[in-house]
Phi, psi and omega in degrees: 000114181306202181273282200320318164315307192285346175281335170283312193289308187237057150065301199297154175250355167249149171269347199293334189228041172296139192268157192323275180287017144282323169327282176312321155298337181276336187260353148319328213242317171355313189285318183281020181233116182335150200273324197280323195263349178281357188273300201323321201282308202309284166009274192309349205268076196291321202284354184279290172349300180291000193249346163274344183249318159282000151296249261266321185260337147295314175304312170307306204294319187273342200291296169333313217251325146308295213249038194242271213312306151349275182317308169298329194269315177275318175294302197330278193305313163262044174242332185268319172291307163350281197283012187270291201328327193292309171333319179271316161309316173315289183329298181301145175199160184276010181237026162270171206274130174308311170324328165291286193312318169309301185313312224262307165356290159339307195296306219295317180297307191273010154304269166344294230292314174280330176290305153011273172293308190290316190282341154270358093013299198296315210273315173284358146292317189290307163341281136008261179350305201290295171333300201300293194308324202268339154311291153348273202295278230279353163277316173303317163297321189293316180300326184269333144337311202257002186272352223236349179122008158331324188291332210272332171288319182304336190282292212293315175308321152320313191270314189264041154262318173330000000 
């Protein structure tokens, strides 16, 4: 597939003033297009470099801004246990009716049993999270990657398997 095919598939008549998603479609099509004619098309492309490194520095920027919030959000809630616990604690006292003490034991346990539960939750969304971003950083990298010759390495490591 020449220049002129791709400029016909993505509508444009220039590569100089492209929009995000035509951006995204050209880097879609990347894998099927000779290595020589997609570096030539980037060449033409002022924007694509910058448009993969913004990408990439917005994804750090909400990823940060997410596990910020994340971090806050988790200190709250066992800062909120903290003093439930000190409460319960103050309350025991050793001329109390066993039954209290028991009661409040109970409390002290399904204290743990949720500061628990909440940090594996925590810990399988931040998991989660991380999957989500290196699927993200690794479609942008491949793109960029495979615009910059990735295909042609990939070739050449092949060709020197024969």
């Amino acid at each position: 597939m020449g220049e002129a095919e791709i400029k016909r598939t993505l509508g444009i008549d220039s590569f100089r003033n492209v929009s995000k998603d035509k951006i995204l479609k050209f880097a879609a099509m990347m894998p099927d297009l000779d290595t020589e004619v997609a570096i030539k098309i980037i060449e033409q492309f002022p924007v694509f470099k910058e448009f993969a490194a913004g990408a990439l520095n917005t994804l750090e920027r909400t990823h940060s801004a997410t596990l910020i919030a994340n971090m806050h959000s988790q200190d709250a809630f066992h800062e909120d246990l903290r003093e439930t616990r000190e409460i319960f604690k103050a309350q025991l006292t050793d001329d109390m009716p066993s039954e209290d003490r028991r009661d409040i034991n109970e409390k002290l346990i399904e204290l743990a049993q949720m500061s628990y539960k909440k940090d594996s939750e925590n810990k399988k969304s931040l998991s989660e999270n991380l999957k989500t971003v290196g699927v993200v950083v690794g479609v942008v990298a491949g793109s960029v990657l495979a615009a910059l010759g990735g295909k042609a390495v990939i070739d050449s490591l092949s060709d020197s398997d024969s």
